[in-house]
C-alpha positions in Angstrom: 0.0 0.0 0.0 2.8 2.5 0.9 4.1 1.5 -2.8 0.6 2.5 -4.5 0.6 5.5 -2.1 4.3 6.4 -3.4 3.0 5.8 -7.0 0.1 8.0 -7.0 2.0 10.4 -5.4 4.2 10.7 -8.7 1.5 10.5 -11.0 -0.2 13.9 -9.4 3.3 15.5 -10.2 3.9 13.8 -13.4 0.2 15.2 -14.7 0.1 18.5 -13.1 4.6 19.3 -14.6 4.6 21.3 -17.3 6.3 19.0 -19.5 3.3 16.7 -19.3 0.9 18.0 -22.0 4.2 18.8 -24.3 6.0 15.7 -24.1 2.3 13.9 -25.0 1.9 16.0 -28.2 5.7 15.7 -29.2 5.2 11.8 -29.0 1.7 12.0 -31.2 3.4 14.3 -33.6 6.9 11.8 -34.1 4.4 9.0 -34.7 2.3 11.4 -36.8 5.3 11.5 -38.9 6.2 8.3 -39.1 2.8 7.3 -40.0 3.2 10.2 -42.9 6.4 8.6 -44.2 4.9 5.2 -44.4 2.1 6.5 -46.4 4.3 9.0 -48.5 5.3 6.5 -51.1 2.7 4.3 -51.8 1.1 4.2 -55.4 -2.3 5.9 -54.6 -0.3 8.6 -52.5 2.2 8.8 -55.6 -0.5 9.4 -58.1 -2.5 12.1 -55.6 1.1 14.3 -55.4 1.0 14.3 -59.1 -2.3 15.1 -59.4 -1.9 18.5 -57.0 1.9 19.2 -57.7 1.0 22.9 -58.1 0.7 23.2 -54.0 3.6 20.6 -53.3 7.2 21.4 -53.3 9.0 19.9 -56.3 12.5 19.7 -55.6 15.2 18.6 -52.9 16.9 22.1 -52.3 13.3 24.1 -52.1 12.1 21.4 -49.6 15.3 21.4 -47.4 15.3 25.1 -47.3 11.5 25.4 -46.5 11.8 22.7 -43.4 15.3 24.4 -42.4 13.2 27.7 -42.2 10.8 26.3 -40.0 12.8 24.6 -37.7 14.9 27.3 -37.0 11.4 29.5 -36.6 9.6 27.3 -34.4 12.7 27.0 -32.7 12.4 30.3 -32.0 8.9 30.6 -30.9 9.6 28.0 -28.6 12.2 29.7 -26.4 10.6 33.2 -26.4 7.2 31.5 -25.1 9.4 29.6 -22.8 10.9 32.7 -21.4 7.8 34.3 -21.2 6.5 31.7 -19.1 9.2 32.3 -16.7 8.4 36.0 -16.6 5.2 35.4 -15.7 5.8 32.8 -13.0 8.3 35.1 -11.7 5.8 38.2 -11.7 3.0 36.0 -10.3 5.3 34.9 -7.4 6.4 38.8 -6.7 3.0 40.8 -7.6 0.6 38.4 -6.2 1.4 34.6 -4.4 3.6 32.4 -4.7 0.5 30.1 -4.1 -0.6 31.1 -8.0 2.7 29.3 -9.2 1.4 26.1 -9.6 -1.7 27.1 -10.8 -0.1 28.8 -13.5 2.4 26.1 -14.3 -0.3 23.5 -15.1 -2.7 25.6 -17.1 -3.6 23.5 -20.1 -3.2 25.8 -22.5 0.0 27.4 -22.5 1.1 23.4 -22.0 -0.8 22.7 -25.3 0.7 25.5 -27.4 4.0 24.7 -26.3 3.9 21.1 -27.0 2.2 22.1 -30.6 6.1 23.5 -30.9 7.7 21.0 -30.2 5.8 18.4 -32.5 6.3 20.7 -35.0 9.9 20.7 -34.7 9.9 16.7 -34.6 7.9 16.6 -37.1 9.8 18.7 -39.6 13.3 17.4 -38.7 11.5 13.9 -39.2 10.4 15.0 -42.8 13.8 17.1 -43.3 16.0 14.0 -42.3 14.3 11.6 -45.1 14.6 13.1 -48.2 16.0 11.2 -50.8 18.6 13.0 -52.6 20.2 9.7 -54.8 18.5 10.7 -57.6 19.7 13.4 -59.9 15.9 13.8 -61.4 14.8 15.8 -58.0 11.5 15.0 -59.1 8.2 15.3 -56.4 8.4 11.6 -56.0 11.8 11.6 -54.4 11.1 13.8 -51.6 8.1 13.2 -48.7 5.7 15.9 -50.5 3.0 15.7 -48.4 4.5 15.6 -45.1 6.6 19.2 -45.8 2.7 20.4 -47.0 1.6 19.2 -43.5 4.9 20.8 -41.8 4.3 23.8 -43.9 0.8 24.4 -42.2 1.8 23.4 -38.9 4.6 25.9 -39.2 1.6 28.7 -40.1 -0.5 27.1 -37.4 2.8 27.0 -35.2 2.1 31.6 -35.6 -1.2 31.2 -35.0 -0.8 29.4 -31.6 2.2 32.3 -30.8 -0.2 35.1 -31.3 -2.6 33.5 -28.9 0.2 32.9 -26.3 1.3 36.3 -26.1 -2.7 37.4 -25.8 -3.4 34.4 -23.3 0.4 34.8 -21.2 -0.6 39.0 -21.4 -3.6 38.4 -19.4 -2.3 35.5 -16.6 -0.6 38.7 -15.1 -3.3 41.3 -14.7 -4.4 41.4 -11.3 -8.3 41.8 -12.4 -8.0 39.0 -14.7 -6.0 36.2 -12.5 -8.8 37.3 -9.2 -11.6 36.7 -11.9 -10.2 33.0 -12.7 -9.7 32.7 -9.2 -13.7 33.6 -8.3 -14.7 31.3 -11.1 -13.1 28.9 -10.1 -13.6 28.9 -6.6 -17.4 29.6 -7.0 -17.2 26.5 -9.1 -16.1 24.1 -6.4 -18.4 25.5 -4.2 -21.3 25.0 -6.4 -20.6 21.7 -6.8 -20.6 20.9 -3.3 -23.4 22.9 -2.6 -25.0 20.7 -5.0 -23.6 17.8 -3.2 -25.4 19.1 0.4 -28.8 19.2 -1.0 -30.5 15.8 0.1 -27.6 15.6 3.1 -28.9 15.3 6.8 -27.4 17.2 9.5 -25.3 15.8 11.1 -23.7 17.2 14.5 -20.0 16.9 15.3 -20.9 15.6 18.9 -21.5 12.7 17.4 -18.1 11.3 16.7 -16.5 11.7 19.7 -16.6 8.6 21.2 -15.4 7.1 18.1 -12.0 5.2 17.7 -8.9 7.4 16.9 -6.7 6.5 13.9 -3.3 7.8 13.8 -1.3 9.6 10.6 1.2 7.8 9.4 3.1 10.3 7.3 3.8 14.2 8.1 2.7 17.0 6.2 -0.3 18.9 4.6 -3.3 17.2 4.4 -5.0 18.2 0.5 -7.6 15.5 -0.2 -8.6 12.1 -0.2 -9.4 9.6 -2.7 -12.9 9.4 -2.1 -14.4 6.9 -4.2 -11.6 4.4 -3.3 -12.4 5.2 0.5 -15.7 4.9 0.2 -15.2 1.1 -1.7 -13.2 0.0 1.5 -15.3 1.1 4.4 -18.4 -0.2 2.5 -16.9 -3.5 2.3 -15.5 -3.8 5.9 -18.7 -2.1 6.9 -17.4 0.7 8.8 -17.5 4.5 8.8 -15.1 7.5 8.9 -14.5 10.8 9.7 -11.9 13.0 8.7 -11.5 15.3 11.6 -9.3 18.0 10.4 -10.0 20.4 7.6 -8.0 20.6 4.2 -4.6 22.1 4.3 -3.8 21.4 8.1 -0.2 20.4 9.0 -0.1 17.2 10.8 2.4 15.3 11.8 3.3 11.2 11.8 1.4 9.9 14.9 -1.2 12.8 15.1 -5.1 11.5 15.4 -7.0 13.0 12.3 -9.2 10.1 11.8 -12.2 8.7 13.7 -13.5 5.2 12.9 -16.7 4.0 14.6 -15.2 0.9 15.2 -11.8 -0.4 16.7 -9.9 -1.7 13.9 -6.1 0.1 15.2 -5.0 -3.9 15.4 -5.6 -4.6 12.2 -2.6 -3.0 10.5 -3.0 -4.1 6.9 -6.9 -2.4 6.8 -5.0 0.9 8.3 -2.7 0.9 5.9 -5.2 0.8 3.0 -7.3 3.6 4.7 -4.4 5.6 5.3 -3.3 5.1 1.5 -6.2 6.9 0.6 -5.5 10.4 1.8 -3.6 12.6 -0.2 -0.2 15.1 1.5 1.7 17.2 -0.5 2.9 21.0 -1.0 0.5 22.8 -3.7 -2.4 24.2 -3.5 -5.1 23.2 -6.0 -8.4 24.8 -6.3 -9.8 21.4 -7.7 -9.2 20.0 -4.5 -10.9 22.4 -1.9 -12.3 25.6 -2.5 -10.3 27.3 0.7 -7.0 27.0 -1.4 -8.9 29.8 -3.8 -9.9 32.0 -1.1 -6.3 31.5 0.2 -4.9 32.9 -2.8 -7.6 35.4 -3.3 -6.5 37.1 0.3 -2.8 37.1 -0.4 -3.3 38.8 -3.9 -5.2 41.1 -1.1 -2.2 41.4 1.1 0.3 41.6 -2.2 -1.9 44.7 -3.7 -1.2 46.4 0.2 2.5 45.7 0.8 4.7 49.3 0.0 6.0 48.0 -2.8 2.7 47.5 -4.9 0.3 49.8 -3.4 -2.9 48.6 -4.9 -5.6 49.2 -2.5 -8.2 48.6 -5.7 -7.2 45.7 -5.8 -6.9 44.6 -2.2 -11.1 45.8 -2.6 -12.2 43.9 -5.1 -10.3 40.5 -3.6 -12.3 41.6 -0.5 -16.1 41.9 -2.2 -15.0 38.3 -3.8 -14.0 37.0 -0.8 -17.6 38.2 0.9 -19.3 36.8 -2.2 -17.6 33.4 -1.6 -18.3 33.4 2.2 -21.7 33.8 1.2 -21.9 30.9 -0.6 -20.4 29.0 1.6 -23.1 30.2 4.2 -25.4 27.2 2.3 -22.9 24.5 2.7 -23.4 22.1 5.8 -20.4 22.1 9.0 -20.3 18.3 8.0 -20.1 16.6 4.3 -20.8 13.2 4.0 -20.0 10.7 1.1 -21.0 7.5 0.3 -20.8 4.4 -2.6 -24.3 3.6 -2.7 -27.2 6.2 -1.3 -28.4 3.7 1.2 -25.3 2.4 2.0 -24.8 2.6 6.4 -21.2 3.0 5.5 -20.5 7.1 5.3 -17.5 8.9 5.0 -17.4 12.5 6.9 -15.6 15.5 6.4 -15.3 18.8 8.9 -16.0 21.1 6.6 -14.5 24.5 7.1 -16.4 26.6 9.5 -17.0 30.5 8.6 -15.4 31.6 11.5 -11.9 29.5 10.2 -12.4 31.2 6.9 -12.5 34.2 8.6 -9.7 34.1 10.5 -7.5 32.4 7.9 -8.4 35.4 5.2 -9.3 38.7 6.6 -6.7 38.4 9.6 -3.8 39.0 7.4 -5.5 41.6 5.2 -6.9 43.1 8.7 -3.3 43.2 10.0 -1.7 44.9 6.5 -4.9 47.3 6.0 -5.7 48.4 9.5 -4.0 52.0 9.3 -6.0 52.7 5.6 -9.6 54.2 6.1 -10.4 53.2 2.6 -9.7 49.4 2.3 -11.4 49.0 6.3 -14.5 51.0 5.1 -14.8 48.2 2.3 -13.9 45.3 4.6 -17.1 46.7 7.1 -19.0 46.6 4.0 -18.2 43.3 2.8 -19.4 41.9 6.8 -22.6 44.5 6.5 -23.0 42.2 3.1 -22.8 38.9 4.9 -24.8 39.6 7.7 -27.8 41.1 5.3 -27.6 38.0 4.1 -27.7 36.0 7.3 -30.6 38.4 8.4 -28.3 39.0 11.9 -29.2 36.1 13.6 -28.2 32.7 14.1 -24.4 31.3 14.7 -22.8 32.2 11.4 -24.5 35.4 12.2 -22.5 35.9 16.0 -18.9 34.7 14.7 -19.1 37.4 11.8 -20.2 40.1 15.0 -17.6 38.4 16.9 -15.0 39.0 14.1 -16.4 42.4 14.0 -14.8 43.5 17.3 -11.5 42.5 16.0 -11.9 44.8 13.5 -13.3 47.8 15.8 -10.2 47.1 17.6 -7.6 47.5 14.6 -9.6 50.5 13.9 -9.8 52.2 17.1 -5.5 51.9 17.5 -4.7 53.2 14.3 -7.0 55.3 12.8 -7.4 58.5 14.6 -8.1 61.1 11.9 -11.4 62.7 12.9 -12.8 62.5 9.3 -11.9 59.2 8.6 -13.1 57.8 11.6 -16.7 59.0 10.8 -16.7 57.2 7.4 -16.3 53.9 9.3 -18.9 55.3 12.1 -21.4 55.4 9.1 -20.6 52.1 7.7 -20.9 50.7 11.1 -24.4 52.7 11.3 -25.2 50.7 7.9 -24.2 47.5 9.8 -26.3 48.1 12.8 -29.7 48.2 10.9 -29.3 44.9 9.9 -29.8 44.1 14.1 -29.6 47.2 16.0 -29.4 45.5 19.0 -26.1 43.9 18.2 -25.2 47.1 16.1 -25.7 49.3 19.5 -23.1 47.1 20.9 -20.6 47.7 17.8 -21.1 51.7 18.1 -20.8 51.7 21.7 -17.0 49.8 21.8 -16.4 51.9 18.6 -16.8 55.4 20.4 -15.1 54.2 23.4 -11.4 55.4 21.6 
């Protein structure tokens, strides 16, 4: 099991490198070409490049000169969208997280375009390294026609794809453009979920406390499990699971994250298969858990405040996405459950991420880099006077945003002391205090207390 573990370990890195999607398409093209050459001289192909000589190059020294141009061309293309790619990851990493990096290294596209180069280039050196050149005719039937008419328009598709790049590459480092991806997809995940939670019961966390502990086996961050294959095992040992820790915690070898309703610790081999199921490594990947989105969403928040950047436009609009996304999240259930069959008694739970860890783990560091500017505070009371409008002010979403609320009021109160400013965020709070005056009273009372 550790083996398997080990394995699909490497295939997540293999599939999400950048060289994946390239060194695919350079293998389709190379057998693309050898397929082309096998076809080149056979009668019926013969007879078809005499037929439509007028588009096909007719002689040895025109067809090594056209394939040597395009090599050297793609070639080209190749290393400047290569380089760009760098610039970008670099830029990403400095301008807005270091979290976008992988992100941006597995996006399908650029991967496509790039490996379209490089099957272009195999393809052509294939075609350039088999022309025939014994006979002092030169006729069309002594060089691989068609394949240099297929290089040909893969060298014209080749600038196609390079004009795209430059569009596609342009926009991965605008700030508006990489938050919008980041919404979409985010909102995505959570949809689907969402969708997920519809015909689930709730279920209370009480319940699996006197449940059996299982111990980690491995150190690191915890980013997933393999649900369907989980799901298979407890439904055939007839047992059930919960997953005690949210995505993206640290744990270490030995540390209890599981809970099993039954006592199966002696049975190591049955551990060792439910272990190999959960999934620890370093990247964050939106397609694993919506959090890593909002994650990256606040420290694009945090980048656009540092000194260096000074983009408190865009530190707003990462904080009205991150209110939209807490929003949603307000119809998601505190526990997920999962399942092979929908009667199965078997069930797999997951502690889903409460609203009061999503607050903490996003606004804090935007609260802590924002807390002297009147502007970006004003929006960050507005996004909360959102949320709570939307929670109506009451119930226990509805007290850990108030409770989160004071923090704020506190930040405020130490280091914003100019008279004018300070009455902009007296009015927002105002705003905030019609959605439940009695809890708004409180707010304005600890807020005039500076």
């Amino acid at each position: 099991m550790i083996k398997f573990h080990s394995l699909s370990q490497s295939y997540r890195k293999v599939i999400n490198s950048i060289a994946f999607y390239p060194s695919l398409i350079a293998i389709v093209f190379l057998v693309s070409a050898l397929i082309t050459l096998f076809f080149e001289y056979l009668e019926p192909v013969k007879q078809f490049e005499l037929r439509f000589s007028f588009i096909l190059v007719d002689s040895v020294e025109n067809a090594r000169t056209i394939l040597s141009i395009l090599i050297g061309s793609i070639i080209s293309l190749t290393v400047f969208s290569f380089s760009m790619v760098m610039v970008v990851l670099n830029t990403a990493s400095m301008n807005l997280s270091p979290r976008l990096v992988p992100g941006l290294i597995s996006k399908k596209s650029h991967q496509l375009v790039l490996g379209f180069y490089l099957g272009s280039i195999i393809y052509s050196t294939i075609m350039l390294i088999n022309i025939d050149d014994v006979s002092s005719n030169n006729t069309i039937l002594d060089i691989p026609a068609l394949g240099i008419l297929f290089a040909l328009l893969q060298g014209l598709a080749s600038l196609v794809c390079f004009v795209y790049f430059i569009h596609s590459i342009s926009q991965t480092i605008q700030v508006d453009s990489v938050l919008n991806s980041l919404f979409s997809r985010t909102k995505y995940e959570m949809n689907a979920l969402v969708e997920l939670h519809q015909n689930q019961d709730e279920v209370s966390s009480g319940k699996f406390e006197q449940w059996h502990e299982l111990q980690s086996n491995t150190g690191g961050y915890f980013k997933g499990v393999k649900a369907k294959q989980l799901c298979n095992i407890l439904a055939r040992e007839e047992l059930s699971l919960y997953v005690c820790v949210k995505q993206g915690y640290f744990t270490v070898k030995g540390y209890p994250f599981l809970r099993c309703n039954k006592p199966i610790n002696n049975d190591t081999q049955l551990v060792e298969e439910i272990l190999s199921c959960f999934i620890f490594y370093v990247e964050e990947y939106i397609s694993d858990h919506y959090s890593y989105g909002m994650t990256q969403i606040s420290e694009i928040a945090v980048k656009a405040m540092s000194p260096g950047i000074n983009d408190p436009g865009s530190a707003v609009k990462a904080i009205d996405m991150l209110s939209l996304l807490l929003i949603k999240r307000m119809e998601l259930k505190d526990i997920s459950v999962s399942s092979v069959q929908k009667n199965a008694t078997s069930r797999l739970f997951f502690h889903e991420i409460s609203i009061n860890e999503l607050l903490h783990d996003n606004f804090t560091p935007i609260r802590h880099y924002a807390r002297s500017d009147a502007f970006v505070m004003e929006n960050i009371l507005e996004a909360f006077k959102n949320m709570l409008f939307v929670t109506s002010g009451k119930g226990l979403v509805s007290e850990e945003i108030y409770r989160y609320l004071y923090a704020i009021i506190s930040d405020i109160n130490r280091n914003i002391v100019n008279h004018y400013d300070r009455e902009v965020l007296r009015n927002m709070l105002e705003a905030i205090s019609r959605v439940n005056p009695e809890e708004g009273d409180k707010l304005l009372t600890y807020y005039d207390k500076k």
